[in-house]
N, C-alpha and C positions, 0 to 999 in steps of 0.2 A: 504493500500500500504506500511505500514512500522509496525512494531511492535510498541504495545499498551503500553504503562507506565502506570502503577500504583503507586497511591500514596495513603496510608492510612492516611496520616498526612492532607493531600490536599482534601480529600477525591472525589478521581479521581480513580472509575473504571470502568469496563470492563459493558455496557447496555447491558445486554444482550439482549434486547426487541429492538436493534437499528440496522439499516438497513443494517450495513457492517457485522451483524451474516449472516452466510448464515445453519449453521443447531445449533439445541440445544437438550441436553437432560440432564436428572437430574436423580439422584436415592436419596429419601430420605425413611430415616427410623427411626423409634421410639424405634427397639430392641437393647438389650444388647447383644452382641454375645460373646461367649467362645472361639472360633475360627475360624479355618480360612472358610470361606462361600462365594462359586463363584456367579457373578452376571455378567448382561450384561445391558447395557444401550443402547436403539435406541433413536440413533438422528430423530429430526424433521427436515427435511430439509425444510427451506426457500425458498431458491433459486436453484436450479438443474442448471442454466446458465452458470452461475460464477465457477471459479478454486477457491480455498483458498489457503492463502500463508501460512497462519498462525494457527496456534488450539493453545486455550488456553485450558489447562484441567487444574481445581481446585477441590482437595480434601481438607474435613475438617471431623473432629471427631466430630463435635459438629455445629447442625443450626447454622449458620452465622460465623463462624469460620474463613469462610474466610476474613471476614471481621475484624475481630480481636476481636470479643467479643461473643465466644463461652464461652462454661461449662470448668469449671475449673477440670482438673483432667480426660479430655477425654481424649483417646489415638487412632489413627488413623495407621493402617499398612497395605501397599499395597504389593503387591507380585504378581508377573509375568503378570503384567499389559500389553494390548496388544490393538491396535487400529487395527482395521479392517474394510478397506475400498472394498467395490463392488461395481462398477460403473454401473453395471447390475440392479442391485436393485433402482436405481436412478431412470430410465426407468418404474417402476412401480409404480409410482406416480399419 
């Protein structure tokens, strides 16, 4: 009902594995890329009942990055990043 704080120091984040997720999806990879390489991520959706207020989306160059102790020397760049919701698609669950 209200937006999530995080705190690295407190070490306070986001579960993803806790009940107020209502969908998740992840894309991990092990290559070195030279450029730029389009991808799509599907959510799992949890809950179909529920509206969400909120989306967190977190990118990192490096496993756990987002947490602050990735590879030193990754580098990470998004470009024309697009969220795309179909409520249709819901329905076939």
């Amino acid at each position: 009902s209200a937006p999530f704080d995080i705190s690295t120091g407190d070490k306070h984040f986001v579960d993803v594995n806790g009940s107020d997720i209502l969908a998740y999806g992840s894309l991990e990879s092990n290559e070195t890329m030279d450029g730029y390489q389009q991808f799509t991520i599907k959510l799992d959706y949890r809950d179909v009942t529920r509206t969400p207020k909120y989306i967190v989306i977190v990118a990192a160059a490096s496993k756990y990055g987002d947490y602050f102790t990735g590879g030193v020397g990754s580098t990470l760049y998004l470009d024309e990043f697009e969220f795309i919701y179909d409520p249709d698609e819901l329905d076939k669950k």
